[in-house]
N, CA and C atoms as a LAMMPS dump frame, in Angstrom:
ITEM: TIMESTEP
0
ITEM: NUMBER OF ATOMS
588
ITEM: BOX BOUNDS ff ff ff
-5.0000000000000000e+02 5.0000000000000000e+02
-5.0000000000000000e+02 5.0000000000000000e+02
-5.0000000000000000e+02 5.0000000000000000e+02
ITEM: ATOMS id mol type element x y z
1 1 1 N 0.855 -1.174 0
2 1 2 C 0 0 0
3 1 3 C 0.893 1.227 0
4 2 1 N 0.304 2.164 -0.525
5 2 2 C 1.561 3.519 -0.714
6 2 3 C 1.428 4.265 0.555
7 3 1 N 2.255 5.168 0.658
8 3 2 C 1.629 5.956 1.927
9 3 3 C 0.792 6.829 1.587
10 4 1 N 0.797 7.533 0.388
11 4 2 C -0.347 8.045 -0.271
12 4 3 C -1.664 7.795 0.125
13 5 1 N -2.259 6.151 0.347
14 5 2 C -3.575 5.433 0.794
15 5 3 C -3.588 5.471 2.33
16 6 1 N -2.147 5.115 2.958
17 6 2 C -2.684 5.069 4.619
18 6 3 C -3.645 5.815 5.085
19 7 1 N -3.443 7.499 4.979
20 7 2 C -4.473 8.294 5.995
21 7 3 C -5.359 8.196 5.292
22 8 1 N -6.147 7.567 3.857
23 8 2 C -8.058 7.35 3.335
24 8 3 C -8.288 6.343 4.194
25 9 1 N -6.915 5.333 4.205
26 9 2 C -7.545 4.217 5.143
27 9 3 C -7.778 4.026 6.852
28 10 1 N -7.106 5.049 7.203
29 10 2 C -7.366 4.926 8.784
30 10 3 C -8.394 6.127 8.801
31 11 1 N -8.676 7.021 7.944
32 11 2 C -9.831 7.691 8.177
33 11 3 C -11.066 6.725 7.731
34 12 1 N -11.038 5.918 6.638
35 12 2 C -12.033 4.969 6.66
36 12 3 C -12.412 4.1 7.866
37 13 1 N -11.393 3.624 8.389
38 13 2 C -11.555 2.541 9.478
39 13 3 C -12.161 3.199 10.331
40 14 1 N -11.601 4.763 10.723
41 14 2 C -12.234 5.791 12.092
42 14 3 C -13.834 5.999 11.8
43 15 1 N -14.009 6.115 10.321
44 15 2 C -15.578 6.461 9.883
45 15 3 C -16.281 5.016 10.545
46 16 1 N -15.878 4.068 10.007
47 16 2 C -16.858 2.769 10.443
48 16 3 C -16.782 2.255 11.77
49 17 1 N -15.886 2.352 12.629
50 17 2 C -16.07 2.506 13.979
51 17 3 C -16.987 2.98 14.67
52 18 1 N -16.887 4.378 14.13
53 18 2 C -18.136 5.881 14.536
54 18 3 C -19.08 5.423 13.951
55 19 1 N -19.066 4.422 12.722
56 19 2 C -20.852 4.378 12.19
57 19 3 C -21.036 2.605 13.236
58 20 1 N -20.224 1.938 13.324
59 20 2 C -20.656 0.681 14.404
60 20 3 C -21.242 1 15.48
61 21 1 N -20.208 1.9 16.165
62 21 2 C -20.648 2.229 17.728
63 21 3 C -22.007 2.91 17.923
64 22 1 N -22.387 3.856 16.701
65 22 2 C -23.551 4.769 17.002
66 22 3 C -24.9 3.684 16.342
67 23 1 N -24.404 2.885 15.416
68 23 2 C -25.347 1.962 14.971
69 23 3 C -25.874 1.475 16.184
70 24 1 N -24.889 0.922 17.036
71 24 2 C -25.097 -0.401 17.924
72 24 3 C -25.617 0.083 19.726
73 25 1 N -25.279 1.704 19.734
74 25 2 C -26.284 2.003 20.527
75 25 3 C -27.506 2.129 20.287
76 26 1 N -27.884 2.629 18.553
77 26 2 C -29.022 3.103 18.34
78 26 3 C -30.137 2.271 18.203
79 27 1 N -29.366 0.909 17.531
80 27 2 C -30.448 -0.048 17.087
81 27 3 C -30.159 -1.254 17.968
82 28 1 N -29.038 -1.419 18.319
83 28 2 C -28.573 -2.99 19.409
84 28 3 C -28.229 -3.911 18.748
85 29 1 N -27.082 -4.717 18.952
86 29 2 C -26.776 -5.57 18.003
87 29 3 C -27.975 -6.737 17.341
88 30 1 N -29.275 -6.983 18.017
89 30 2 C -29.584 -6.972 17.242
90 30 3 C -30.231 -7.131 15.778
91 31 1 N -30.65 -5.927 15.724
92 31 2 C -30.705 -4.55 14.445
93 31 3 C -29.816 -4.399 13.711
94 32 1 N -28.76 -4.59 14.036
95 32 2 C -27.216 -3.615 13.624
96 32 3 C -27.68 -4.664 12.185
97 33 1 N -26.822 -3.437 11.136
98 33 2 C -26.658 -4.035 9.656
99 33 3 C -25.401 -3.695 9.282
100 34 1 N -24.696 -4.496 8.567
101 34 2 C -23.458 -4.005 7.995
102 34 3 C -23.626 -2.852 6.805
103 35 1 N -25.301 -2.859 6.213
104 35 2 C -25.563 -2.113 5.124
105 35 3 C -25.941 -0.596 5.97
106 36 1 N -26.318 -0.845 7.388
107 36 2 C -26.537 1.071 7.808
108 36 3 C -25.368 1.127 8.425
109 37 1 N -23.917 0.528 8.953
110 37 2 C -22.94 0.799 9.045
111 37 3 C -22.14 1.451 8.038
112 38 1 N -22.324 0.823 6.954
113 38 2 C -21.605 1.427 5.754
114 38 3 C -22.56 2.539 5.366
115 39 1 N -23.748 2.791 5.545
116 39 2 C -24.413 4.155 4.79
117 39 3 C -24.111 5.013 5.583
118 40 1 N -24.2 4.948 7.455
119 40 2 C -23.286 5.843 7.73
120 40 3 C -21.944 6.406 7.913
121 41 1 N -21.173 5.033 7.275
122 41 2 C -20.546 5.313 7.341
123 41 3 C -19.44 6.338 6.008
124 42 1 N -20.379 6.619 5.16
125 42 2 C -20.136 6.705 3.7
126 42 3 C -19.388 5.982 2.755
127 43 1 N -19.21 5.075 2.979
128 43 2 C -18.671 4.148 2.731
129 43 3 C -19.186 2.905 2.33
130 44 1 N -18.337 1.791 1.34
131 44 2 C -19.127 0.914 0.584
132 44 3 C -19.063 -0.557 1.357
133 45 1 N -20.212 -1.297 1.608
134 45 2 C -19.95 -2.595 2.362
135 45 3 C -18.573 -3.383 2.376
136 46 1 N -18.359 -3.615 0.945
137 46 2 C -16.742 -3.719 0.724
138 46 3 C -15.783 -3.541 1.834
139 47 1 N -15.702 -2.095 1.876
140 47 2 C -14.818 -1.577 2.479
141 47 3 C -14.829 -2.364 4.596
142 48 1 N -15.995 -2.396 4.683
143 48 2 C -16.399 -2.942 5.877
144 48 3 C -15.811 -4.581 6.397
145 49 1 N -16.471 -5.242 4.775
146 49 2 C -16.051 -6.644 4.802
147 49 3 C -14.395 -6.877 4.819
148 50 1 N -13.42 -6.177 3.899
149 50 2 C -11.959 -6.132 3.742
150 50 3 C -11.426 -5.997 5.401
151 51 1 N -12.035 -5.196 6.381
152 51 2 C -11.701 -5.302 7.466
153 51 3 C -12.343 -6.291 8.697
154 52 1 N -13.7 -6.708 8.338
155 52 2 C -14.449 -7.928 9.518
156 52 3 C -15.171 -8.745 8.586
157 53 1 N -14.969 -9.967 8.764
158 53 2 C -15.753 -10.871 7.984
159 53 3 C -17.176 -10.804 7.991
160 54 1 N -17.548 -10.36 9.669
161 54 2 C -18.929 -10.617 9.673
162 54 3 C -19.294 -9.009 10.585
163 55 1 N -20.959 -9.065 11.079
164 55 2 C -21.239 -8.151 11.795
165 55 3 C -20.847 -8.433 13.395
166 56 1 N -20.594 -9.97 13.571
167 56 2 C -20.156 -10.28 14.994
168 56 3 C -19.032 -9.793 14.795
169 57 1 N -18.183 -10.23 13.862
170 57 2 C -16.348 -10.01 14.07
171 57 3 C -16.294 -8.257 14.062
172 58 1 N -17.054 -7.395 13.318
173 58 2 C -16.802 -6.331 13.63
174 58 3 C -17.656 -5.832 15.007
175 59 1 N -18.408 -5.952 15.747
176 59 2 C -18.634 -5.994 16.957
177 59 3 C -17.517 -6.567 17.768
178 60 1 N -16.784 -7.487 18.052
179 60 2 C -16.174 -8.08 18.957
180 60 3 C -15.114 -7.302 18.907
181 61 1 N -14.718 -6.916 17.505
182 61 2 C -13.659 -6.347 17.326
183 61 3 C -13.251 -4.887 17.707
184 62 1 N -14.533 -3.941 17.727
185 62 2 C -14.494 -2.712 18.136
186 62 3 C -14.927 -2.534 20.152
187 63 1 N -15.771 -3.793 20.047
188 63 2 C -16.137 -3.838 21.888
189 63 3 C -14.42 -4.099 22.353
190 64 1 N -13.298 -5.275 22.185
191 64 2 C -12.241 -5.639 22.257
192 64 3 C -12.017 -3.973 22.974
193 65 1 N -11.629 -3.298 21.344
194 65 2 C -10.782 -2.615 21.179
195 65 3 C -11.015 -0.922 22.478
196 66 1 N -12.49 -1.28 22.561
197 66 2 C -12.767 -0.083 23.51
198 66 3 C -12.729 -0.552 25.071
199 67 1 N -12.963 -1.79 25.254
200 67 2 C -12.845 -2.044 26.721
201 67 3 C -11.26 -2.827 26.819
202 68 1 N -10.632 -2.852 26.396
203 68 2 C -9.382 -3.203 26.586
204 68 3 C -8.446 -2.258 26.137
205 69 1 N -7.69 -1.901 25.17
206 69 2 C -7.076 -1.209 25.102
207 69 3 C -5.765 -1.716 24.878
208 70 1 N -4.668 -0.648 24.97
209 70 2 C -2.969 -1.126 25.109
210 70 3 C -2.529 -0.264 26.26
211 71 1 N -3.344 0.739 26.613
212 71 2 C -2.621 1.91 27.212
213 71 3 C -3.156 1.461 28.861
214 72 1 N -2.401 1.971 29.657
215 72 2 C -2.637 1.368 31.18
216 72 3 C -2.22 0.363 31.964
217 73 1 N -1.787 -0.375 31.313
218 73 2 C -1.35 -1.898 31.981
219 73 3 C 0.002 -2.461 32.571
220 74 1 N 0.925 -1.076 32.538
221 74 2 C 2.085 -1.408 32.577
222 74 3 C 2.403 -1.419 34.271
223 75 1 N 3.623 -2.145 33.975
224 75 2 C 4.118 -2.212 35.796
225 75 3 C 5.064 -0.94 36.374
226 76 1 N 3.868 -0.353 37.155
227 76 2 C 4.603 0.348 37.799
228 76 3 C 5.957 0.512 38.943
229 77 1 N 5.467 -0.856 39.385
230 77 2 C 6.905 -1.368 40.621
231 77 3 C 5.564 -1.465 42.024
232 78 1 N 4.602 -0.778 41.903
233 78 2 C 3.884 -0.66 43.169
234 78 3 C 1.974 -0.941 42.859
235 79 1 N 1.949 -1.608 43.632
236 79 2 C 0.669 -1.987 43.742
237 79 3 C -0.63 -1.146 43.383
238 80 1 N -0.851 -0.441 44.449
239 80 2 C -1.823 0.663 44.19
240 80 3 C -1.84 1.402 42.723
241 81 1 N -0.399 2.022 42.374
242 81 2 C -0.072 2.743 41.219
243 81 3 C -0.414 1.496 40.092
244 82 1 N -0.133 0.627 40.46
245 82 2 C -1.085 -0.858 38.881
246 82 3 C -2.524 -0.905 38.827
247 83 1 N -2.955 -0.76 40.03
248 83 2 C -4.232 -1.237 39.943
249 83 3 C -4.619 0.156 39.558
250 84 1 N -4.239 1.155 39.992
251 84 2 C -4.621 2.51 39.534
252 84 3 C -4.612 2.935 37.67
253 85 1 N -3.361 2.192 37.436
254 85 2 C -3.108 2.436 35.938
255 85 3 C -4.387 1.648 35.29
256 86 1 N -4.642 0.52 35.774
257 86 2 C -5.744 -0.907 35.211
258 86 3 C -7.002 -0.261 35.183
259 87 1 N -7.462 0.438 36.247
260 87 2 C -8.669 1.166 36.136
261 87 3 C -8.789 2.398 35.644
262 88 1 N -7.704 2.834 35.61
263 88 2 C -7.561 4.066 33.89
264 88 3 C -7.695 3.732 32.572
265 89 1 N -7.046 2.475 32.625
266 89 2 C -6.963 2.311 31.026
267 89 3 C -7.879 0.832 30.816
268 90 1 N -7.91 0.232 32.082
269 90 2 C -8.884 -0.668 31.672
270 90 3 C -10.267 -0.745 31.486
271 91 1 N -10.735 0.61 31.702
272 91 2 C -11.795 1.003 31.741
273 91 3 C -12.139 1.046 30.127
274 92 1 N -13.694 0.825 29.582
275 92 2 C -13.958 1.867 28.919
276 92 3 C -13.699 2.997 28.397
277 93 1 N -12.911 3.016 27.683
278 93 2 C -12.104 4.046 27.137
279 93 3 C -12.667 5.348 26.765
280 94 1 N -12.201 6.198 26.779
281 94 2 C -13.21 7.692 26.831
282 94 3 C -12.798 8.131 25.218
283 95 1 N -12.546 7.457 24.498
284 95 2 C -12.763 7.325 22.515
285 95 3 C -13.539 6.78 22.325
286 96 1 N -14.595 6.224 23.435
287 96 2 C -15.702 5.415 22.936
288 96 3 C -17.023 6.125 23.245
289 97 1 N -17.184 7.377 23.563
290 97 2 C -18.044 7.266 24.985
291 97 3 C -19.808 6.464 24.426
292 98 1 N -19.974 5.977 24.009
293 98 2 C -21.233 5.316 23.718
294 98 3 C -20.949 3.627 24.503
295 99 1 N -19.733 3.523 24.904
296 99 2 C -20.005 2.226 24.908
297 99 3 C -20.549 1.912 25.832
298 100 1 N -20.655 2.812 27.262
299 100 2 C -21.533 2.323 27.736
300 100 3 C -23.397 2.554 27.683
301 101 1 N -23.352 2.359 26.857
302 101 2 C -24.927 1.97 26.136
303 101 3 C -25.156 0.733 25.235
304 102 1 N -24.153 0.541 24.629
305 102 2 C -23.582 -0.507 24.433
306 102 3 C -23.594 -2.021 24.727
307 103 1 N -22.979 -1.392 26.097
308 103 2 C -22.728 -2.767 27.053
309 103 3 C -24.093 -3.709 27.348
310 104 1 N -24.631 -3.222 27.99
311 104 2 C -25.93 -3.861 28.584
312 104 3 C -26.261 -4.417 27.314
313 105 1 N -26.722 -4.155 26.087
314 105 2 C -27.567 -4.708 25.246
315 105 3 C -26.694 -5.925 24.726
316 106 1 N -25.454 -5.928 24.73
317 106 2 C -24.187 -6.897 24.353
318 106 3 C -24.511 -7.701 25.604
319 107 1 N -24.2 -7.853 26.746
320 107 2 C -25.23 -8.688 27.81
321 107 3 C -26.33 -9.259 27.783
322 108 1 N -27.384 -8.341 27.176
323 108 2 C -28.333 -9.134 26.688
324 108 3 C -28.792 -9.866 25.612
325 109 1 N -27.726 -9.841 24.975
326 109 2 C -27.544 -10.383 23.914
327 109 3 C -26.934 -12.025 23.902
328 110 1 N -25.981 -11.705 24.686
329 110 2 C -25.025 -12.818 25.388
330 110 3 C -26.429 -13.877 26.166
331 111 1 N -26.911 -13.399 27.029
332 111 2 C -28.066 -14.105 27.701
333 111 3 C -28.994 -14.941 26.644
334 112 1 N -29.373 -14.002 25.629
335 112 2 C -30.086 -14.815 24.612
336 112 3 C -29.327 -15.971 24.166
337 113 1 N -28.048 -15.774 23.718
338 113 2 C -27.305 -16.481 22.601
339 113 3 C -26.027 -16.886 23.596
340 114 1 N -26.049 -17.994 24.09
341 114 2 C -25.142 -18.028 24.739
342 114 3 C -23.594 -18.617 23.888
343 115 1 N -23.569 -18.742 23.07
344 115 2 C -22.59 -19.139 22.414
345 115 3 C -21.526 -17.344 21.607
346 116 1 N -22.505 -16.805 21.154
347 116 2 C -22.598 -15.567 21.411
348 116 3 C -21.533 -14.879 22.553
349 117 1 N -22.041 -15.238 23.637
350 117 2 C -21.52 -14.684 24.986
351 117 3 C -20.486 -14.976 25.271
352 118 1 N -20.36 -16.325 24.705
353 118 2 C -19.028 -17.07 25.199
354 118 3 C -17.573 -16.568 24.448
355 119 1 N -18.001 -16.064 22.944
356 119 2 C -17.292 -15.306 22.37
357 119 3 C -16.643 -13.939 22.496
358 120 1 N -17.96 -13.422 23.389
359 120 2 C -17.613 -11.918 23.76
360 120 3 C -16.82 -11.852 24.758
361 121 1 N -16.944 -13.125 26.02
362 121 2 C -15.884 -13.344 27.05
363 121 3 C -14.473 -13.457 26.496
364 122 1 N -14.593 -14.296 25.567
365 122 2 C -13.458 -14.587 25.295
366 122 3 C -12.343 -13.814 24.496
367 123 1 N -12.992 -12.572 24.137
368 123 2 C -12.442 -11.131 23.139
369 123 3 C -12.048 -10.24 24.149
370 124 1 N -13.105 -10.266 24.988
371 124 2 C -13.288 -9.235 26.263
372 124 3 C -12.93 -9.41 27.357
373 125 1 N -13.913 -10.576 27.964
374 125 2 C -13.657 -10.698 29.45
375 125 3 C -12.375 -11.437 30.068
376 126 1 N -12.386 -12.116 28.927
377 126 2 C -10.84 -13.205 29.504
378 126 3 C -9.708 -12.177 29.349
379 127 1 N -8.858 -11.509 28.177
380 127 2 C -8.323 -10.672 28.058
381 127 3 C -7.854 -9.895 29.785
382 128 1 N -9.076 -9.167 29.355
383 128 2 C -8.994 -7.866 30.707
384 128 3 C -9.171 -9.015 32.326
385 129 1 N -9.546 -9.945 32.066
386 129 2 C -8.95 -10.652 33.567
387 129 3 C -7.533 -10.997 33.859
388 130 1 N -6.85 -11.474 32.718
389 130 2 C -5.576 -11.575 32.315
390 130 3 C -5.02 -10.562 33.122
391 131 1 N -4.936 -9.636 32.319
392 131 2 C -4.648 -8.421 32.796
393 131 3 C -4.585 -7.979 34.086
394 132 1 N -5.576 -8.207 34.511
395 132 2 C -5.968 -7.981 35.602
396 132 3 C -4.613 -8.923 36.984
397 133 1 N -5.061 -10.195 36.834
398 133 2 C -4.447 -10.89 37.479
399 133 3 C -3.012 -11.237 37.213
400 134 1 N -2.336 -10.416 36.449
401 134 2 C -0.871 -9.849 36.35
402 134 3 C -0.454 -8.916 37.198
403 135 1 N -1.247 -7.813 37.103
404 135 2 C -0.999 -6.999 38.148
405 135 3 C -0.57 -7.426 39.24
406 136 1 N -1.3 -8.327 40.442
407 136 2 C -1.985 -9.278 41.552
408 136 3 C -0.688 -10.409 41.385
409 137 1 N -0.27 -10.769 40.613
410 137 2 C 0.505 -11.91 40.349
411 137 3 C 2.154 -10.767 40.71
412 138 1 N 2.196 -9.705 39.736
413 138 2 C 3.662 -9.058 39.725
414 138 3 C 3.325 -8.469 41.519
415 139 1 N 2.76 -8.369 42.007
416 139 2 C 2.473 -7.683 43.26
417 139 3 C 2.519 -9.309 44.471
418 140 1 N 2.247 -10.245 44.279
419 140 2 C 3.27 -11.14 45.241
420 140 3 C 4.183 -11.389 45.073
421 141 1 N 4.58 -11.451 43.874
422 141 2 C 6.292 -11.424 43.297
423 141 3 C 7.161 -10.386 44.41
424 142 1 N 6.444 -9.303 44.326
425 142 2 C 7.468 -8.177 45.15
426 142 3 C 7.133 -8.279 46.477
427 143 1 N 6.113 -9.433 46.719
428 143 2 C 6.068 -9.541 48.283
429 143 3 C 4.664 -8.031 48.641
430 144 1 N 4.265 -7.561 47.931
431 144 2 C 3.281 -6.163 48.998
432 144 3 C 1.693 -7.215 49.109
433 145 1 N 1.959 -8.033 48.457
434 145 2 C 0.43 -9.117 48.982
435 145 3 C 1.009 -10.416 49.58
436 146 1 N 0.413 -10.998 49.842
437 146 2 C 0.315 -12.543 50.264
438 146 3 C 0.32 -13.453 49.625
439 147 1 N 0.967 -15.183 49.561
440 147 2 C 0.797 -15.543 48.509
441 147 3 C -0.464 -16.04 49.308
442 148 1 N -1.401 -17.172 48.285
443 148 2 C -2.736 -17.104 48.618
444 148 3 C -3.828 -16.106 48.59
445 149 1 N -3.856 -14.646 47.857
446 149 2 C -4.759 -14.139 48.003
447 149 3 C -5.552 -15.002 46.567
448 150 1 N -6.953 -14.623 46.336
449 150 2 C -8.072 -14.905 45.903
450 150 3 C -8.308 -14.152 44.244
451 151 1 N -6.793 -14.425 43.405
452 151 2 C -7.046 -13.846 42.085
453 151 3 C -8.308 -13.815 41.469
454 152 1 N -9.436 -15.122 41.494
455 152 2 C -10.594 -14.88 40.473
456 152 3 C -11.356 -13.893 41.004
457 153 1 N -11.545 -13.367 43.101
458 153 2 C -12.223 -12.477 43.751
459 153 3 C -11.799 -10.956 43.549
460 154 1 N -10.018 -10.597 43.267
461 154 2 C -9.413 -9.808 42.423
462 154 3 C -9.926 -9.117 41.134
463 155 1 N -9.965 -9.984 40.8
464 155 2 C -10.476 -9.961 39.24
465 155 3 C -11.951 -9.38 39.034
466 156 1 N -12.58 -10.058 39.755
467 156 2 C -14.177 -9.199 40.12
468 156 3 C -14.057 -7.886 40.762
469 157 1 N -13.066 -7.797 41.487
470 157 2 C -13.101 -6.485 42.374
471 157 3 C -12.595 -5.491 41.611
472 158 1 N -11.664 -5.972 40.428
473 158 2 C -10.99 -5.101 39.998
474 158 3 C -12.398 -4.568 38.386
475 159 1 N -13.254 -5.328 38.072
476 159 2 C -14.244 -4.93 36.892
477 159 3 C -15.023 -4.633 37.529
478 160 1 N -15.612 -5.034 38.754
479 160 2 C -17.486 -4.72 38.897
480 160 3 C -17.321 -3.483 39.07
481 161 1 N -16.465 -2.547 39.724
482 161 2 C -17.292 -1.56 39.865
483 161 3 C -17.091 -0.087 38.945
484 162 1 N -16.102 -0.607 37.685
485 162 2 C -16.498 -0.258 36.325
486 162 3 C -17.121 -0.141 35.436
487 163 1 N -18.098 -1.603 35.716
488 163 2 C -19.034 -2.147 34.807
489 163 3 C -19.93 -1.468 35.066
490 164 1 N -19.992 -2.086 36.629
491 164 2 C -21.304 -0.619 37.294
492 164 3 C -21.528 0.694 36.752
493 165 1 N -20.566 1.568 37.195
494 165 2 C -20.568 3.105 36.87
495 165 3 C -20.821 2.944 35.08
496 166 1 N -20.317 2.27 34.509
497 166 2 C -19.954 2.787 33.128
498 166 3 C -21.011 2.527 32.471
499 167 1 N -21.3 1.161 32.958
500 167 2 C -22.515 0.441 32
501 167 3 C -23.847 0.54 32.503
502 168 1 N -24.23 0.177 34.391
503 168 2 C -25.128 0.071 34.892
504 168 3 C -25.991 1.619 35.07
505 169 1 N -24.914 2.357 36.181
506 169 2 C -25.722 3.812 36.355
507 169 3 C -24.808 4.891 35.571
508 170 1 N -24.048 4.337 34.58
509 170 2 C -23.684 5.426 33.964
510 170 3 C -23.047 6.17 34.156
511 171 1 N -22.622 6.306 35.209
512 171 2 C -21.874 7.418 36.357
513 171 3 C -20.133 7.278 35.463
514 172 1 N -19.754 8.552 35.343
515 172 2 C -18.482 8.627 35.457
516 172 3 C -17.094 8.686 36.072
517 173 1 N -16.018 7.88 36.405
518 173 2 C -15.213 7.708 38.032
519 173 3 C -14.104 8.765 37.611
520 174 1 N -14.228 10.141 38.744
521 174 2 C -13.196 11.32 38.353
522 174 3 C -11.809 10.809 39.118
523 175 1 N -10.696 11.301 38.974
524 175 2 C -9.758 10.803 39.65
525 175 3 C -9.699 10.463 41.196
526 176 1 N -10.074 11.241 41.472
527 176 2 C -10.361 11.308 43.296
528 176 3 C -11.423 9.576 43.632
529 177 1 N -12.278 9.75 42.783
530 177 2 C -12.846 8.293 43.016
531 177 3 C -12.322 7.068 42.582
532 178 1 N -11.507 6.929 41.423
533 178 2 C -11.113 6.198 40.984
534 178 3 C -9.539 5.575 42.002
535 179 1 N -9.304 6.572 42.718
536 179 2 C -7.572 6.219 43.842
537 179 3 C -8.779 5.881 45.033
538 180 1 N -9.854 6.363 45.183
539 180 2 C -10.798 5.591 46.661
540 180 3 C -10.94 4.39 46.161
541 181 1 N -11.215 4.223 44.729
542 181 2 C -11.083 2.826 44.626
543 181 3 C -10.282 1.855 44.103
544 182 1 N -9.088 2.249 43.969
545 182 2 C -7.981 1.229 43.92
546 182 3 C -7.523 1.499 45.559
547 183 1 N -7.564 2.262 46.345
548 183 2 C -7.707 1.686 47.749
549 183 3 C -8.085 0.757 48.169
550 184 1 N -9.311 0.964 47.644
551 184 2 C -10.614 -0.106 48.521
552 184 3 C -9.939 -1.566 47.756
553 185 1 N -9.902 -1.776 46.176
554 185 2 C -9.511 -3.007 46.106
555 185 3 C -8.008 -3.544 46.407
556 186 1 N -6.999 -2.529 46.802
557 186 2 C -5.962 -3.198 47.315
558 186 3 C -6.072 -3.81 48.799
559 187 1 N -7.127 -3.052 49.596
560 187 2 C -7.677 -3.261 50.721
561 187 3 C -8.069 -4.823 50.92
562 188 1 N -8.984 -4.648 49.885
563 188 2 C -9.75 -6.039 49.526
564 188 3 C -9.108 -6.963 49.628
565 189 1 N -8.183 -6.74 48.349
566 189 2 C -7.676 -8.152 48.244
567 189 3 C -6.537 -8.817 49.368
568 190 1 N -6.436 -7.688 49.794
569 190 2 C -5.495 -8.706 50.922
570 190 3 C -5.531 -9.2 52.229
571 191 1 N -7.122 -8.418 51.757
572 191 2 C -7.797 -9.58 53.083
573 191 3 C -8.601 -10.821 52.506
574 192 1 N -8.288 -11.017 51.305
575 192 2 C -8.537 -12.303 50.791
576 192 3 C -7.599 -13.767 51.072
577 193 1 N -6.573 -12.913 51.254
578 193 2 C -5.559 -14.214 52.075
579 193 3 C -5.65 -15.45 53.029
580 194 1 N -5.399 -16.445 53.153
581 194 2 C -5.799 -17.555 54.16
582 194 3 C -5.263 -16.821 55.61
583 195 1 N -5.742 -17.294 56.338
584 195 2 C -4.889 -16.808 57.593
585 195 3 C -3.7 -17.563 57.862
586 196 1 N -2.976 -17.591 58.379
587 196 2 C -1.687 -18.109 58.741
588 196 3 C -1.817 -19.195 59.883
């Protein structure tokens, strides 16, 4: 490809993103069509298919890309400051902001179709648990937890109350709330430990 084509093509890709995401709040996956993705997106189905085979693969592929991310995950050396980075960047990304409208109907979607669901875990939820329980993993390594704490209870502590705000009541977490709550789950988890 020349470089001449790169920026039609990442402005194409940015157009059909913006026409997925607003599709898939508006109508729910679904509704969603690859043919009103591409009309809003001005753009020709073609162009849609060359990048997702299907309307699931481009769903999985743009949910992936907004609740996971690359940015956030790195090791800081200290506990709090990881779990702090994880719930910055593991969040719902604020290039998406529709997704949480999104979410729920992708849930209920999952409920219908459970095979469906199992796919979206596996794009989504497994991923960002990963993640998750690296953090938790590099943090007994350095000794600031216990070994024995409760990674899969981690792992919940570290999404629900993202999912909540973002997806459930919508609420947005400003910095000040977001360090109360990598408190609370460093708190947590290490009283998940066996006793001695």
């Amino acid at each position: 490809m020349s470089p001449a084509r790169r920026p039609h093509r990442v402005e194409t890709t940015d157009a059909i993103e913006r026409a997925a995401f607003d599709e898939l709040a508006e109508k729910g996956y679904g509704r969603l069509s690859i043919d009103a993705v591409a009309r809003r997106a001005g753009v020709g189905k073609a162009a849609i298919y060359r990048r997702h085979a299907s309307k699931e693969a481009l769903v999985l592929a743009l949910v992936e890309r907004a609740t996971i991310g690359d940015d956030g995950y790195g090791d800081t050396g200290v506990l709090r400051d990881d779990v702090l980075a994880w719930l910055r960047g593991g969040g719902i990304t604020t290039m998406f902001p529709r997704a949480s409208e999104i979410l729920p109907d992708l849930i209920a979607e999952s409920a219908r179709d459970p095979a469906f669901g199992a796919r979206v875990f596996a794009h989504v939820g497994a991923p960002r648990r990963e993640k998750a329980r690296a953090v938790f993993e590099r943090a007994i390594a350095r000794g600031e937890l216990p070994a024995g704490v409760d990674l899969e209870l981690a792992g919940d502590l570290m999404a629900g109350p993202l999912f909540w705000r973002r997806a459930v009541s919508r609420q947005a977490l400003d910095p000040a709330s977001l360090g109360r709550l990598a408190d609370a789950i460093v708190a947590g988890i290490a009283a998940t430990a066996p006793s001695p």
